[in-house]
PASEBA-1860 file (N, C-alpha, C; in nm, 3 decimals):
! residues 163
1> XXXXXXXX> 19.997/5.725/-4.647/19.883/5.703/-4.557/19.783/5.816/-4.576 ~ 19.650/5.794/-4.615/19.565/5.937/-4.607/19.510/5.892/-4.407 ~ 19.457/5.978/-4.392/19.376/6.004/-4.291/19.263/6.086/-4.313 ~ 19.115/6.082/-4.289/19.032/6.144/-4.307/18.982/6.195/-4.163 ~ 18.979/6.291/-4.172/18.905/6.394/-3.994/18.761/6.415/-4.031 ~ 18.674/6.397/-3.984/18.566/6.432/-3.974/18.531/6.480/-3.861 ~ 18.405/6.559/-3.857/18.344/6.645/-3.778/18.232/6.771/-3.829 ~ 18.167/6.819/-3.716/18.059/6.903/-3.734/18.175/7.062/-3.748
9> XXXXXXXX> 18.063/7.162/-3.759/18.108/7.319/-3.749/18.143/7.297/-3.577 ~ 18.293/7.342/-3.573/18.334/7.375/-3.430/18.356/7.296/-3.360 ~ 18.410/7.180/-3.397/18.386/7.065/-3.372/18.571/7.023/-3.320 ~ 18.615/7.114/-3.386/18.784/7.098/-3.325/18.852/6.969/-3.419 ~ 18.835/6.961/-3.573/18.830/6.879/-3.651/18.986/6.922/-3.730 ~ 18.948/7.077/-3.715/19.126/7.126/-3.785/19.236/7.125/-3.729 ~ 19.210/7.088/-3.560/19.302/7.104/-3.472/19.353/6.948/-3.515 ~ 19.262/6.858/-3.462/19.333/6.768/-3.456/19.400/6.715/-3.560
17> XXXXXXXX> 19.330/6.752/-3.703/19.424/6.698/-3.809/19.552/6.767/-3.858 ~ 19.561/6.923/-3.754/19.709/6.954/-3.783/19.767/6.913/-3.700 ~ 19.801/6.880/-3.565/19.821/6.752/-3.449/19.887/6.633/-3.551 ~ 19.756/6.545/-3.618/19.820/6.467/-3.645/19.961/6.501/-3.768 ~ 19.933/6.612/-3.849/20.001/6.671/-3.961/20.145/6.668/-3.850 ~ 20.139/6.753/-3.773/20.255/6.771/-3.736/20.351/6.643/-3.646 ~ 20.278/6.542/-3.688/20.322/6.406/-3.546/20.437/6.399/-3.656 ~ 20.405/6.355/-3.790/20.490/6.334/-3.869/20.671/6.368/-3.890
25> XXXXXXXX> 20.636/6.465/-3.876/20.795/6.526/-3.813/20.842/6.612/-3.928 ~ 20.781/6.608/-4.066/20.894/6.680/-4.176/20.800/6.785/-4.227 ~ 20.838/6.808/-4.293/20.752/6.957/-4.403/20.592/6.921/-4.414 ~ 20.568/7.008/-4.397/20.381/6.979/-4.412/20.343/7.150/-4.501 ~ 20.266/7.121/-4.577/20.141/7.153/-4.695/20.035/7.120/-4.658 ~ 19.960/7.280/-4.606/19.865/7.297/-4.619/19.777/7.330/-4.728 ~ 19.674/7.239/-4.770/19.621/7.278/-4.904/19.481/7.302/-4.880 ~ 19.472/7.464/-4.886/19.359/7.517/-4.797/19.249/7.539/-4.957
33> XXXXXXXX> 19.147/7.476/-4.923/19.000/7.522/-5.047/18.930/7.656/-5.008 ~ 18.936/7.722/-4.884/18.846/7.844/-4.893/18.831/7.966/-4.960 ~ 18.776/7.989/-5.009/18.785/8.107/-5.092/18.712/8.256/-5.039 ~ 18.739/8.271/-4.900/18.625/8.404/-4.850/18.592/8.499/-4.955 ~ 18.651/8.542/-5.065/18.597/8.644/-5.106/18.572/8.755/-5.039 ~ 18.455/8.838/-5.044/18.427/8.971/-4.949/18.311/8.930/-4.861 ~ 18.336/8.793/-4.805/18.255/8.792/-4.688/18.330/8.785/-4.548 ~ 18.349/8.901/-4.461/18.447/8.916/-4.389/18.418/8.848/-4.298
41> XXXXXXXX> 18.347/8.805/-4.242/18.313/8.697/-4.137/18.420/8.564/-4.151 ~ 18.394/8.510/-4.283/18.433/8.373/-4.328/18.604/8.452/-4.360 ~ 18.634/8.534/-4.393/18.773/8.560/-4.368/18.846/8.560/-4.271 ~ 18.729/8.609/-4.210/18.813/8.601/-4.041/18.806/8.485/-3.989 ~ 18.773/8.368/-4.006/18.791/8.251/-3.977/18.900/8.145/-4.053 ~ 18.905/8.196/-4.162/19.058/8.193/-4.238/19.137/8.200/-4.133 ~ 19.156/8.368/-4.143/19.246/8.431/-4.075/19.299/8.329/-3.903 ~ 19.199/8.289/-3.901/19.249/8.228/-3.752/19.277/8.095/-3.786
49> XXXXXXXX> 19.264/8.050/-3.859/19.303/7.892/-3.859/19.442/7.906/-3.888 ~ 19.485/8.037/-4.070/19.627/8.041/-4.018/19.710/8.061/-3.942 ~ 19.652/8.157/-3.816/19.749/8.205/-3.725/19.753/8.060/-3.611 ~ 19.707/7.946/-3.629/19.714/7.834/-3.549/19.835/7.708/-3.601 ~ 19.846/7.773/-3.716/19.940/7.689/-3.791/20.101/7.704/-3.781 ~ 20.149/7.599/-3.753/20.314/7.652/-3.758/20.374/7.756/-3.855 ~ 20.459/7.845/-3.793/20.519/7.966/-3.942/20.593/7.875/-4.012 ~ 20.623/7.724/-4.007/20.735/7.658/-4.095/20.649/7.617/-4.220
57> XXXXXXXX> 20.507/7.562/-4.165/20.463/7.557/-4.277/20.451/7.593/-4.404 ~ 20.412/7.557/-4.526/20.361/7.607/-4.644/20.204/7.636/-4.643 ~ 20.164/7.722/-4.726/20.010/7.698/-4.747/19.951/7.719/-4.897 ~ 19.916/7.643/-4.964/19.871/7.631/-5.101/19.726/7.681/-5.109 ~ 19.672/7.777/-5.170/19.532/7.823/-5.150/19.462/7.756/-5.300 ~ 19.418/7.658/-5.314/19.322/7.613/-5.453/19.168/7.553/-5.395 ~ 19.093/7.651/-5.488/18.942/7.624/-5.406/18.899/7.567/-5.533 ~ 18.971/7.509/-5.610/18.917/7.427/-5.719/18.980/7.303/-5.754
65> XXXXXXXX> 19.119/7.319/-5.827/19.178/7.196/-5.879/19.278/7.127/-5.786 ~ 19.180/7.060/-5.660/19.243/7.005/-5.543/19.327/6.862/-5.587 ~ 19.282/6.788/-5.675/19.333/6.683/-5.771/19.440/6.736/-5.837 ~ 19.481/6.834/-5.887/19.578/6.849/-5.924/19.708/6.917/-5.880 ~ 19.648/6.991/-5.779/19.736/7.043/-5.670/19.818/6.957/-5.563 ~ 19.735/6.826/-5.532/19.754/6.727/-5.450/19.925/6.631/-5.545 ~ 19.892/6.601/-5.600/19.992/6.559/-5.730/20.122/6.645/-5.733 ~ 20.130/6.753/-5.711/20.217/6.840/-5.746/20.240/6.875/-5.628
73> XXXXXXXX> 20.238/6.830/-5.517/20.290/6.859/-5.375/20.338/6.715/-5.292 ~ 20.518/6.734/-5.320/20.568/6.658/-5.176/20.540/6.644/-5.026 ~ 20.562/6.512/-4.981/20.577/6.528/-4.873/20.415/6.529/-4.803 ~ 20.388/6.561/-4.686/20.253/6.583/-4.613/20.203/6.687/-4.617 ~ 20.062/6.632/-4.681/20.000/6.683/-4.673/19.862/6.748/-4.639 ~ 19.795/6.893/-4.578/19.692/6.874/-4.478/19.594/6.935/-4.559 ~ 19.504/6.901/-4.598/19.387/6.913/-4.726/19.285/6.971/-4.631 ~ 19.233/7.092/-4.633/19.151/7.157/-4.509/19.052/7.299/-4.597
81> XXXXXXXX> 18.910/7.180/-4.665/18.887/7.124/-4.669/18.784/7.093/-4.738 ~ 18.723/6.957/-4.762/18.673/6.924/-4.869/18.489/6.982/-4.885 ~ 18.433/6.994/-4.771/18.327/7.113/-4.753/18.331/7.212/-4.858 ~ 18.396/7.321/-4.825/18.487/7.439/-4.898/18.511/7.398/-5.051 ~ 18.551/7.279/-5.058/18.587/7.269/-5.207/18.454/7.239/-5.250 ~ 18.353/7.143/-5.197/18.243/7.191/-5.307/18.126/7.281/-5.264 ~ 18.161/7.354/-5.151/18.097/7.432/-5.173/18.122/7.580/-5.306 ~ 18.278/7.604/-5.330/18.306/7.593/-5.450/18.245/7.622/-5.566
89> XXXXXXXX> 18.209/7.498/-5.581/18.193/7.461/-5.714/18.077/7.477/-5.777 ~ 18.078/7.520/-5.905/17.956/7.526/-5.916/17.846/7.428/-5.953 ~ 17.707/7.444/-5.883/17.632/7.312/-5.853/17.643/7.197/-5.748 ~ 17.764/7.230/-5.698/17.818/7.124/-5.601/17.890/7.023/-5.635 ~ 17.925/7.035/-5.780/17.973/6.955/-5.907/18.130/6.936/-5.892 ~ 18.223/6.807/-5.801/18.351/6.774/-5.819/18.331/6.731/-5.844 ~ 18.494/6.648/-5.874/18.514/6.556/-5.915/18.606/6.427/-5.884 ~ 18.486/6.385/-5.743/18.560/6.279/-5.674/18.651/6.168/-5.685
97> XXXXXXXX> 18.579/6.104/-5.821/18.709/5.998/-5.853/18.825/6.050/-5.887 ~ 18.839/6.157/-5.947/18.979/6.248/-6.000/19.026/6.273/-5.844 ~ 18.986/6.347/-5.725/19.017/6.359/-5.601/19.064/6.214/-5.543 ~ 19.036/6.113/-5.589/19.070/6.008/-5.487/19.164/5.938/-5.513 ~ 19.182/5.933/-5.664/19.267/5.881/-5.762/19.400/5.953/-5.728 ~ 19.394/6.097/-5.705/19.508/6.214/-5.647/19.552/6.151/-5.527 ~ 19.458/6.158/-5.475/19.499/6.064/-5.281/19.597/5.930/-5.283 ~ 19.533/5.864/-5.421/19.578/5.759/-5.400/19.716/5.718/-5.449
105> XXXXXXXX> 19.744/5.803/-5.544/19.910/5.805/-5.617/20.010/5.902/-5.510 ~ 19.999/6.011/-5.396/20.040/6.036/-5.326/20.175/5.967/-5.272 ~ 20.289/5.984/-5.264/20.388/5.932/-5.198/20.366/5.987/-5.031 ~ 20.335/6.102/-4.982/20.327/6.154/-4.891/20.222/6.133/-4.808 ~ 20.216/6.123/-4.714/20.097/6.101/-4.575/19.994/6.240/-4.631 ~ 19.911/6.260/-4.621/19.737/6.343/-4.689/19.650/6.288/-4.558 ~ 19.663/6.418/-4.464/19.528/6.418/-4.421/19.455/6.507/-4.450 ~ 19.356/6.431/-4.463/19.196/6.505/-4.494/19.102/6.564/-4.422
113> XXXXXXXX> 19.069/6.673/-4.424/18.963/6.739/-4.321/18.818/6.753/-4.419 ~ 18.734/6.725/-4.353/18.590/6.712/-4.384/18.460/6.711/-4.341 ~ 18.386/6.832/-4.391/18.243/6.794/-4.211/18.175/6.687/-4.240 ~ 18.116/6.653/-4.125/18.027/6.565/-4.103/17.910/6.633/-4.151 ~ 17.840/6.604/-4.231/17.728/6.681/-4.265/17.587/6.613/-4.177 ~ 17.596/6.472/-4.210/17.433/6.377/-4.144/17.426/6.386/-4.034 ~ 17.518/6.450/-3.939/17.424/6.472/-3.795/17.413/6.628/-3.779 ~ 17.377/6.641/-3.887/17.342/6.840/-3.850/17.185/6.838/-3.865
121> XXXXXXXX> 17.095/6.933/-3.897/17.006/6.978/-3.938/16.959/6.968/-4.109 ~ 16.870/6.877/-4.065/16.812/6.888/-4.218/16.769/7.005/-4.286 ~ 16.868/7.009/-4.429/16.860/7.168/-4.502/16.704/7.169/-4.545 ~ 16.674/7.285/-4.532/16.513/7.319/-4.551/16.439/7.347/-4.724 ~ 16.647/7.397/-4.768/16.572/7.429/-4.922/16.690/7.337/-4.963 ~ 16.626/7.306/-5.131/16.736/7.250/-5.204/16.812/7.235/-5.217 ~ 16.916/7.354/-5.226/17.055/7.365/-5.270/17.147/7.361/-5.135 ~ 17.057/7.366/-5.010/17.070/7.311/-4.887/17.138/7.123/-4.889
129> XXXXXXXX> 17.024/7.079/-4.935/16.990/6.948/-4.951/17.133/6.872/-5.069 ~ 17.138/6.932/-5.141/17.258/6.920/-5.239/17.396/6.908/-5.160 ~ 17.373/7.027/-5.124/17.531/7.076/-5.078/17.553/6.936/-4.968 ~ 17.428/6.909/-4.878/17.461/6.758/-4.809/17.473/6.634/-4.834 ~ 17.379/6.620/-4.958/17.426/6.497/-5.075/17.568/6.487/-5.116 ~ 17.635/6.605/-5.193/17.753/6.594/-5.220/17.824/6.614/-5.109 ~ 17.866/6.642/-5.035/17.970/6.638/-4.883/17.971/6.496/-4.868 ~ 17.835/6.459/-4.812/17.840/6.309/-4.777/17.874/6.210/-4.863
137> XXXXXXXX> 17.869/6.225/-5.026/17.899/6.142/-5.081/18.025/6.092/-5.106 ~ 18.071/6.268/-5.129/18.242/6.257/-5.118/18.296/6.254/-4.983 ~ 18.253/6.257/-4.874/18.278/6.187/-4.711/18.339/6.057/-4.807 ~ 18.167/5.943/-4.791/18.219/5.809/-4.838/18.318/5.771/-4.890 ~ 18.326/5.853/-5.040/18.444/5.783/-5.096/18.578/5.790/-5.088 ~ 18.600/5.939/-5.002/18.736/5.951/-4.948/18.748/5.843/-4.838 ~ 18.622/5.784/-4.754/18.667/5.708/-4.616/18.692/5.601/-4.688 ~ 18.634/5.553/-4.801/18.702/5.378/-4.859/18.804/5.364/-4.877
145> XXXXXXXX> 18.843/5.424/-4.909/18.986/5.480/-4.950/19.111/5.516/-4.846 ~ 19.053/5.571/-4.752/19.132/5.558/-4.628/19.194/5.489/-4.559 ~ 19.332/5.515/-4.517/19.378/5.430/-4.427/19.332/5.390/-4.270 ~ 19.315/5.556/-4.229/19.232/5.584/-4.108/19.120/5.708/-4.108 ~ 19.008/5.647/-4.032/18.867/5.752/-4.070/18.901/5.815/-3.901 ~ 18.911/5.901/-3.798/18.824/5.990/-3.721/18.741/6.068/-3.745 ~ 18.643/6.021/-3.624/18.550/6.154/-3.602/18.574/6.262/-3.505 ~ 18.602/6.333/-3.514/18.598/6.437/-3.379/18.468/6.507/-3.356
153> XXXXXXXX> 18.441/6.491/-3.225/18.319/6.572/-3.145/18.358/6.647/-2.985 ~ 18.385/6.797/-3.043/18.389/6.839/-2.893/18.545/6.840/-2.847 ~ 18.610/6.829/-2.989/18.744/6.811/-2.935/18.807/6.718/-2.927 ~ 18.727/6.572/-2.879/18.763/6.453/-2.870/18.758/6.370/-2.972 ~ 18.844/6.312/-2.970/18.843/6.142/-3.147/18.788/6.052/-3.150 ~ 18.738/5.986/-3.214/18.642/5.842/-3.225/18.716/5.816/-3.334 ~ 18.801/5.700/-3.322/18.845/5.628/-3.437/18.719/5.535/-3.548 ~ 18.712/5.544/-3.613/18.588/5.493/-3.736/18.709/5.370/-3.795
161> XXX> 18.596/5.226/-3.752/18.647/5.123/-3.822/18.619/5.045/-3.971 ~ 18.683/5.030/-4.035/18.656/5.017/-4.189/18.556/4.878/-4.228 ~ 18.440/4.847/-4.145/18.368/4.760/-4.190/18.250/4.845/-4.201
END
């Protein structure tokens, strides 16, 4: 089963998709894309998402070859998240069908965390504008693909129906 979480910044989008991670009952893999580097701000927001996470967990850190990492991990898994991965990359350049194609050979339940980019603020410069083209595009094609889409706003879920 994938599941896709959507939501804005702060939006309480990681909570609920480790919620649902953990309904499951067995081993869960976290397969975290951030890469803070030396921006300590964005580390420290790392830092707190792991300390929210069960100590039983695993956590896989790949801010690139999420397709291939996905493949090579049993069991459930919590993909957190696809923002992060292309922000990444360089140009904004994944490689979604390889990502979905991963999702889709999965034996294990994969939920997906992902922002909502189209109800934010329209980016003012380009690479602004990019970075929301690609999010949203790869939004789409992970939600076709989905078994179940939420949105979370504020904490709360809106189930998204597949027509």
């Amino acid at each position: 089963m994938i599941t896709l979480v959507l939501g804005g910044t702060r939006s309480g989008k990681s909570e609920v998709a480790q919620r649902l991670a953990a309904a499951g009952g067995g081993p869960v893999t976290v397969l975290a894309t951030a890469a803070p580097g030396d921006d300590t701000d964005f580390a420290a927001r790392v830092a707190a998402h792991r300390s929210c996470r069960p100590p039983d967990w695993t956590t896989n850190e790949e801010p690139h070859d999420v397709a291939g990492a996905l493949v090579r991990i049993d069991g459930t898994v919590l993909l957190d998240a696809l923002g992060t991965w292309i922000a990444n990359a360089s140009e904004f350049s994944v490689d979604v069908p390889g990502l979905c194609d991963a999702l889709g050979r999965r034996a294990g339940d994969t939920i997906v965390v992902s922002d909502e980019v189209g109800l934010s603020v329209h980016p003012t410069t380009e690479s602004g504008r990019r970075f929301v083209d690609a999010v949203g595009s790869c939004n789409r094609a992970v939600a076709a693909i989905s078994d179940r889409v939420v949105l979370v706003v504020a904490g709360r879920t809106l189930e998204l129906d597949g027509t």
